[in-house]
Residue, then its C-alpha position, 0 to 999 in steps of 0.5 A: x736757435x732752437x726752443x731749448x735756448x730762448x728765455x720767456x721772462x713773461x707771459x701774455x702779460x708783462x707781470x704773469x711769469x712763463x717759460x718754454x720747456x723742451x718736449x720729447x717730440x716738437x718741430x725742428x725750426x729756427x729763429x733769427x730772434x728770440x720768441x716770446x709766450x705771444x710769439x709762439x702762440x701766434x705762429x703755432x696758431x698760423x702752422x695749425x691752419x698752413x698745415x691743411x694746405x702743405x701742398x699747395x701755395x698758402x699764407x696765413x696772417x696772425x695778429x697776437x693769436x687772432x687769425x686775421x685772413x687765409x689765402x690760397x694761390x697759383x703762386x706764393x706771390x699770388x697767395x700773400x697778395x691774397x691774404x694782404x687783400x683780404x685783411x689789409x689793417x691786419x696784415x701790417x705788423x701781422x705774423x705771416x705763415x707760408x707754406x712755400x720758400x721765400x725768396x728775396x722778390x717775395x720778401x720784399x712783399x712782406x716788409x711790413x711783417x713781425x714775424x716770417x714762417x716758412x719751409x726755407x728762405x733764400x739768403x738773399x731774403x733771409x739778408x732782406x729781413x736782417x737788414x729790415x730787423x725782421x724775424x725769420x721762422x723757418x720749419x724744418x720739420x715738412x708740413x705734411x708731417x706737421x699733425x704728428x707732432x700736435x699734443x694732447x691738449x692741456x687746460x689747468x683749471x681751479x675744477x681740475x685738470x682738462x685733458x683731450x686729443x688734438x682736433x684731427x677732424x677731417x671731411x670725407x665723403x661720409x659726412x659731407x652731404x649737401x642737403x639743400x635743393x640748391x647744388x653748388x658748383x665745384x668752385x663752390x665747393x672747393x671754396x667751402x672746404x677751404x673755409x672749413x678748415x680755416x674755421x676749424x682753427x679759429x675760436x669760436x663761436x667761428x664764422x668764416x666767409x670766403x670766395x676764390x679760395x680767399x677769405x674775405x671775414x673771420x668772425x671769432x670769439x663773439x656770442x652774438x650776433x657773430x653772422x652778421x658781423x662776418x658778413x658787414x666785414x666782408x661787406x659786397x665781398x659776400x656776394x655769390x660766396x661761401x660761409x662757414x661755421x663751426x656751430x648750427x646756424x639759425x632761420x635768422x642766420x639764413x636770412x642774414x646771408x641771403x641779404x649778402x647773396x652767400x651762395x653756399x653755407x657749410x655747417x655741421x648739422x642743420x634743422x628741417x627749418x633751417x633747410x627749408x629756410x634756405x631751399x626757399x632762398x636758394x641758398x647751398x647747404x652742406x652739413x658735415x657732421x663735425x664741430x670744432x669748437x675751440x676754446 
C-alpha cells in the first residue's frame, strides 16, 4: 500500500483536518494498515536515527514523535533487547525501527509493538504480526541511501514562511577534538558517537546518556534542568558512560554528571571554565563544533 492510497481524515488531533500528498522523490515503502498524520511522524522520526546505523543491527523505539531508546547490537535479536531494556515502559505500545530483516523468531520479541519498520520481513513473520493485528512497514528504499530523499524543511508561521536544508551534520576528525586532560578510551569513544547521532534527532534542549552502544536516558524538550533529569532517568546506569548534548553545558552540568560518574561528555563547544571544571573532575570532553537543535 503505497502513500498515495492512504486517506488521513485527521491531524494530530481529531478536530485539525490533514492529508499526505505524494512528492516528487519519497521512499518506496508499504503498509499492512493504513498510516495516520501520528503514525508517519513517528516512524519517520524513528528512519532519521536508523538511518545513521544502516549498516549495522539497530533498533529505535517511538512513542507519538518522542524518541524513547536507541540500541545497537551483534544481532537484531540483541538490538531490540537492548532498546526493550533501555525504556521498558516506552517499549510497550512503541513504534519500532530496525535496521536488519525480521524474522518470525524476531517477531515474536516485538509482540507488544504498534507499529514494525524494517528492510524485509520473512512471511513467517509478516503472518505473525497479522494474526497479532500488528502493522508491518517495510522499506524498500536501502537505508544507506535514506538522507537522499530527506526534504527541505518547511514551517508556515504567522511571521512568515521558514524554510531551511535538512541537518546533514556529520563528525569528521576536523571538529571532533577532545579538549580535556582526561583521554577517553575507544569504547568511550565509539559510545559518544552513537549518543551524537542519536541526539542530533531528538528535540532539544537534548540530553542523551549512553553506555555499551546502548542508550540509558533520552531527555528532550525541557528548559531546565534537563541534565539532571537524564541522569536521575538513567539512575546507577550513568556510571562510567557517556552523555551527550546538543547544546553547551554549563560548571553545574559538570558537576551534576560527576555526581553520576559520566565519563565522557560530548559537546559542541565548551567554555575555559567548563573544561577546567571537568580536568578538576576527571571527566573526558570532546567538542564537535555542531549543534542540532531541533524544533
Amino acid at each position: 500500500m503505497k502513500i498515495k492510497d492512504f486517506e488521513i481524515t485527521s491531524g494530530e488531533n481529531n478536530h485539525q483536518s490533514a492529508s499526505c500528498e505524494e512528492c516528487d522523490k519519497m521512499l518506496d515503502y508499504t503498509s499492512s494498515k493504513k498510516l495516520s498524520f501520528l503514525d508517519i511522524l513517528s516512524i519517520t522520526q524513528g528512519l532519521n536515527i536508523i538511518s545513521e546505523f544502516f549498516d549495522v543491527n539497530a533498533a529505535v523505539t517511538v512513542t507519538n514523535t518522542g524518541v524513547c531508546a536507541a540500541a545497537l547490537g551483534k544481532s537484531l535479536k540483541n538490538a531490540i533487547l537492548d532498546v526493550s531494556d533501555a525504556d521498558p515502559i516506552g517499549y510497550i505500545s512503541a513504534n519500532v525501527i530496525v535496521s536488519a530483516e525480521v524474522d518470525s523468531d524476531t517477531a515474536k520479541m516485538l509482540q507488544n509493538a504498534n507499529i514494525i519498520v524494517a528492510p524485509k520481513f520473512t512471511k513467517n513473520a509478516t503472518d505473525y504480526f497479522e494474526a497479532h493485528d500488528i502493522c508491518c512497514v517495510t522499506i524498500n528504499t536501502p537505508l544507506k541511501d535514506y538522507k537522499k530523499y530527506l526534504k527541505t524543511e518547511t514551517i508556515s508561521t504567522p511571521l512568515g514562511t521558514l524554510i531551511q536544508a535538512p541537518n546533514l551534520g556529520e563528525l569528521d576528525k576536523d571538529n571532533f577534538k577532545v579538549v580535556s586532560k582526561q583521554k577517553p578510551t575507544v569504547e568511550q569513544i565509539e559510545d559518544a558517537v552513537f549518543a551524537w547521532k542519536v541526539a542530533k534527532h531528538v528535540k532539544s534542549q537534548a540530553i542523551v546518556i549512553a553506555k555499551d552502544l546502548k542508550t540509558s536516558a533520552i531527555s528532550q524538550g525541557l528548559q531546565t534542568p534537563f541534565t539532571e533529569h537524564a541522569l536521575n532517568y538513567a539512575c546507577e546506569k550513568t556510571k562510567d558512560a557517556v552523555l551527550a548534548s546538543d547544546m553547551p553545558l554549563t560548571i553545574h552540568d559538570i558537576n551534576a554528571a560527576a555526581q553520576g560518574r559520566i565519563a565522557l561528555i560530548i559537546v559542541p563547544y565548551a567554555s575555559k571554565d567548563v573544561i577546567s571544571a571537568a580536568d578538576k573532575l576527571q571527566i573526558a570532553v570532546i567538542t564537535t563544533s555542531i549543534t542540532n537543535i531541533l524544533t
